[in-house]
Structures are given as structure tokens and as C-alpha cells.
C-alpha positions as a Markdown table, in Angstrom:
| # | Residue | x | y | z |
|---|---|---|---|---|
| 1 | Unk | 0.0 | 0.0 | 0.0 |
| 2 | Unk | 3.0 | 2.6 | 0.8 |
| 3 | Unk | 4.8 | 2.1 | -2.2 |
| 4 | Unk | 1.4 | 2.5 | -4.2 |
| 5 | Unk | 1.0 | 5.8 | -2.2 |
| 6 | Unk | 4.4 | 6.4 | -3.0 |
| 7 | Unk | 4.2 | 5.9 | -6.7 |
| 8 | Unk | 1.0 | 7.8 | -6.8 |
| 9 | Unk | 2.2 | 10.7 | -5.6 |
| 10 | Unk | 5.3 | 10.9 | -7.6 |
| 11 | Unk | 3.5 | 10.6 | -10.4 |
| 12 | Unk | 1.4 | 13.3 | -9.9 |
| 13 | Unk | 4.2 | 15.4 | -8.4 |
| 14 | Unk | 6.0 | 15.1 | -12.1 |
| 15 | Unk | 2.4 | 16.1 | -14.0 |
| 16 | Unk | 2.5 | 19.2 | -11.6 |
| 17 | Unk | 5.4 | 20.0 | -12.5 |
| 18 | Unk | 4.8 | 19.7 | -16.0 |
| 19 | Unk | 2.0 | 21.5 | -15.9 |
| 20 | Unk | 3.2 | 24.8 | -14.3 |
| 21 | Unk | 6.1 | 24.7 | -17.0 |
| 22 | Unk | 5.1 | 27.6 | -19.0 |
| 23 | Unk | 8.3 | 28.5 | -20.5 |
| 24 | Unk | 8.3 | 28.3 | -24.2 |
| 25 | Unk | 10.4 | 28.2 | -27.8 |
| 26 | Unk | 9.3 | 30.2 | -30.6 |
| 27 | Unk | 11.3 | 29.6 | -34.2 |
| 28 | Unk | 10.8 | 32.9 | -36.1 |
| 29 | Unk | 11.9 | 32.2 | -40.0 |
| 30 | Unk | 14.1 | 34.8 | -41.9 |
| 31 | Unk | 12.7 | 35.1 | -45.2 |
| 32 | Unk | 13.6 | 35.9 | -48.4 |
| 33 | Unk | 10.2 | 35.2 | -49.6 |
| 34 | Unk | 7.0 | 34.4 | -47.2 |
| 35 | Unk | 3.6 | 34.8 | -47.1 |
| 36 | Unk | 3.7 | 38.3 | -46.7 |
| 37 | Unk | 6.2 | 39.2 | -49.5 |
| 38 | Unk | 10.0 | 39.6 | -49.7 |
| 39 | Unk | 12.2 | 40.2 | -47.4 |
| 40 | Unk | 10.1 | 38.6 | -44.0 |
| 41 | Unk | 10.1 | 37.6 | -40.7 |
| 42 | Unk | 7.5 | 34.6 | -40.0 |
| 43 | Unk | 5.6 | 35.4 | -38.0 |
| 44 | Unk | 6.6 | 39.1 | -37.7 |
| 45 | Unk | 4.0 | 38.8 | -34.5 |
| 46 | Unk | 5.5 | 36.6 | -31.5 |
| 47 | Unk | 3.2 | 36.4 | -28.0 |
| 48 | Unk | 5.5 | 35.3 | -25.8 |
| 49 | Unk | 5.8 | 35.0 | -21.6 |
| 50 | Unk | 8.7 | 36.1 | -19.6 |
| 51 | Unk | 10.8 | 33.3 | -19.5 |
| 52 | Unk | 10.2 | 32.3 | -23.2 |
| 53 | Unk | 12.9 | 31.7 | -26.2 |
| 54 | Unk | 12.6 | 33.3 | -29.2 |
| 55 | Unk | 14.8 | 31.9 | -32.1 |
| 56 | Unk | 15.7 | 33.6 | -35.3 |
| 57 | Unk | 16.5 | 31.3 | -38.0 |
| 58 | Unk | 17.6 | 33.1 | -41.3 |
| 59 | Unk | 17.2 | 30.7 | -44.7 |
| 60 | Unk | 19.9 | 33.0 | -46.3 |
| 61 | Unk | 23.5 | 34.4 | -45.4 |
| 62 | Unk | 22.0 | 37.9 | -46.2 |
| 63 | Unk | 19.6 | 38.4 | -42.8 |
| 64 | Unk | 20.1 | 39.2 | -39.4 |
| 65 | Unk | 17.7 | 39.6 | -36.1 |
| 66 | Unk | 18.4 | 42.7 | -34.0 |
| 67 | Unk | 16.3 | 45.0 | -31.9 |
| 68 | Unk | 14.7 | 48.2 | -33.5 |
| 69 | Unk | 16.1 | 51.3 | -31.7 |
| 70 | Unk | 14.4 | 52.3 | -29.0 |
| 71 | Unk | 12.0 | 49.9 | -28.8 |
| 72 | Unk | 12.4 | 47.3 | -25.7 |
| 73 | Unk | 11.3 | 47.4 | -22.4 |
| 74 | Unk | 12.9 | 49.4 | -19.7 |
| 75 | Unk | 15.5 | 47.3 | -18.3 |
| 76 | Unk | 15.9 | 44.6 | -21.2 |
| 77 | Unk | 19.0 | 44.2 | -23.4 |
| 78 | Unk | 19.0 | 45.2 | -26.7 |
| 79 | Unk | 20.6 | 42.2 | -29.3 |
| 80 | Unk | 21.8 | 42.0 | -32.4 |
| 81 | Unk | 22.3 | 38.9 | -34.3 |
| 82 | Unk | 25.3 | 38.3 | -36.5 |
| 83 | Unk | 24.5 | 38.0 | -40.2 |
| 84 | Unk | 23.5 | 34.6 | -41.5 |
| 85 | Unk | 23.5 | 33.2 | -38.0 |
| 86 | Unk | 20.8 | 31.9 | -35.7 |
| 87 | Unk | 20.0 | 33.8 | -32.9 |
| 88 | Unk | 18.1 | 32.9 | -29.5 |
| 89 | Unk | 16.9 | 35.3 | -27.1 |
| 90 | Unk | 15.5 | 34.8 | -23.8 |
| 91 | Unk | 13.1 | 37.2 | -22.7 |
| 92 | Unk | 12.6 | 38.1 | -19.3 |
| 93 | Unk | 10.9 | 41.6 | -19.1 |
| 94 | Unk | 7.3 | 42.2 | -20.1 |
| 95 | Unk | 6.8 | 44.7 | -22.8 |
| 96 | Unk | 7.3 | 45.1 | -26.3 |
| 97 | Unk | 10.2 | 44.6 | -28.0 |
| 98 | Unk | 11.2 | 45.5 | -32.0 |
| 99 | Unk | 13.0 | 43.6 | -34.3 |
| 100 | Unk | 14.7 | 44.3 | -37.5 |
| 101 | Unk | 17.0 | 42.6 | -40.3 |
| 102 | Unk | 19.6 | 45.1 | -40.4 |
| 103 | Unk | 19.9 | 45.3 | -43.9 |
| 104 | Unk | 16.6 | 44.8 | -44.9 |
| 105 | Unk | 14.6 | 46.6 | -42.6 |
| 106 | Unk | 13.7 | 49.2 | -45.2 |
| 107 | Unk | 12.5 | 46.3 | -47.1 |
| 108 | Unk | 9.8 | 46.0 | -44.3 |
| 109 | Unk | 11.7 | 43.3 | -42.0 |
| 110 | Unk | 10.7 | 43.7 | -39.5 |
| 111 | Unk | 9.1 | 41.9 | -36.2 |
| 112 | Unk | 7.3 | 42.6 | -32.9 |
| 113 | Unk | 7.7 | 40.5 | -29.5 |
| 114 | Unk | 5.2 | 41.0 | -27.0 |
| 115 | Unk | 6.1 | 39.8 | -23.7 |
| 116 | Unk | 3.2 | 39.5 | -21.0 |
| 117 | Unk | 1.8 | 43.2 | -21.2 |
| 118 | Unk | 2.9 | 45.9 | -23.3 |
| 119 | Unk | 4.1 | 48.1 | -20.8 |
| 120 | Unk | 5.7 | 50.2 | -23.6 |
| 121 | Unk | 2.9 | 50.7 | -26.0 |
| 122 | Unk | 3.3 | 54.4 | -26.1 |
| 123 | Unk | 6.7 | 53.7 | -27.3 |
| 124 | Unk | 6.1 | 51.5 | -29.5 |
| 125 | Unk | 3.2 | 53.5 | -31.4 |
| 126 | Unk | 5.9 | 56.3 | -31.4 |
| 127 | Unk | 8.4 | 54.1 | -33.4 |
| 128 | Unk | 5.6 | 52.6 | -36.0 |
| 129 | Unk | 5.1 | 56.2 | -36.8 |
| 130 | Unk | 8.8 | 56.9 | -37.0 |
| 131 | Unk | 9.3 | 53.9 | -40.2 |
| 132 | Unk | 9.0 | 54.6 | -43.9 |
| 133 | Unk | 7.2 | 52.4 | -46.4 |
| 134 | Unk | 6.7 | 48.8 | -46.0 |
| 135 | Unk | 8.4 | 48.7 | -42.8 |
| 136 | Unk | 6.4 | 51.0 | -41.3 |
| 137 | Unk | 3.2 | 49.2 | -43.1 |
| 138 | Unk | 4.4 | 45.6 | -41.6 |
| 139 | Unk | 5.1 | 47.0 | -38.3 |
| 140 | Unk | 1.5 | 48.3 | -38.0 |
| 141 | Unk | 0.2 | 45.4 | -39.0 |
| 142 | Unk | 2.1 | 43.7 | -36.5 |
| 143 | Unk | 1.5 | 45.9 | -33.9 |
| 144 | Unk | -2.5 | 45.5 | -34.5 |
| 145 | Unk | -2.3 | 42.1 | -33.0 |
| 146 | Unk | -0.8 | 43.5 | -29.6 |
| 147 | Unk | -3.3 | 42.5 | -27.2 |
């Protein structure tokens, strides 16, 4: 009876603790081509929870992932991808955070991260405005999904 007990209960300790694990990977591609055009992150919208792993995977030697200026939330670090190369963030403060292919962010590639709230909204708005032509078109569109 003791060991079933026993078994029982470690059984469900390990569900439990599978449960609570919230901590996710996201794989965001780096496109030459996608579903949105040239030149794309997919998705170019990431909801994500502190805690969470973004991953940049580029399908070409030509892109990088790096955060737009001014645009993460207060107390996160800014990163910047080196070209053709994967890149994985952790994120670990709430807000919204930009993202750009350095060479082709006037192209329109760009991405947004939400993390938990958007504490930086305002900011981020501000920004949106700030980008010409397709970026600035993909970054709204992006930033409409911001919940």
C-alpha cells in the first residue's frame, strides 16, 4: 500500500510540474520570400511570456535579427544577431520589443515580440510612426495584434 501511495504521488508530483512549465520556444523564419512578401520575418508577430525563447533562424546568409532602436522594455537588453547566423533570445521583461533585419529593414523586416503586457505601448506606437514604407506598413500590421 505505501509504495502505491508512493508511486501515486510521484506521479502526480512530475504532472504538476509539467503543468506549471510555461516556459516556451518560438522559431521565427528569416525570409527571403514568405507569405507576406519579400524580405520577412514569419511570424513578424511573437506572443511570448517572460521566461520564453525566441529563435531567429535566417534561410539566407544575407539576414540578421536585432532590436529596433528604441524599442524594448525598460530594463531589457538590446541584441543584435550576427549576419546569417541563428540567434536565441531569452526574454525576461514584459513589454514590447522591436525587431529588425539590419539590412533589410527598409524592405519591411521587421518583427514585434510581446512579452506578458505591453508596458511600452506608447513607445512602441511612437516608433511605428517613425518607419517609412513597408516597414512602417508591416510593423503596424504587427502591432495590431498587440493584445
Amino acid at each position: 500500500m505505501f509504495a502505491k501511495t508512493l508511486t501515486l504521488t510521484a506521479a502526480f508530483a512530475l504532472l504538476a510540474g509539467a503543468a506549471f512549465a510555461t516556459e516556451t520556444t518560438h522559431t521565427v523564419q528569416m525570409l527571403n520570400k514568405g507569405e507576406a512578401g519579400a524580405m520577412v520575418f514569419e511570424p513578424a508577430y511573437i506572443a511570448a511570456q517572460p521566461g520564453d525563447t525566441i529563435t531567429f533562424v535566417p534561410t539566407d546568409g544575407g539576414h540578421n535579427a536585432a532590436t529596433l532602436k528604441d524599442l524594448i522594455p525598460e530594463g531589457a537588453e538590446a541584441f543584435k544577431g550576427d549576419m546569417g547566423q541563428e540567434i536565441s533570445i531569452t526574454v525576461t521583461k514584459e513589454g514590447l520589443y522591436g525587431v529588425e533585419c539590419t539590412p533589410h529593414a527598409g524592405m519591411g523586416m521587421v518583427a514585434l515580440i510581446q512579452v506578458g503586457e505591453a508596458t511600452n505601448l506608447e513607445a512602441a506606437t511612437a516608433v511605428g510612426e517613425s518607419l517609412r514604407g513597408k516597414a512602417k506598413d508591416r510593423f503596424q500590421e504587427a502591432l495590431a495584434q498587440v493584445q
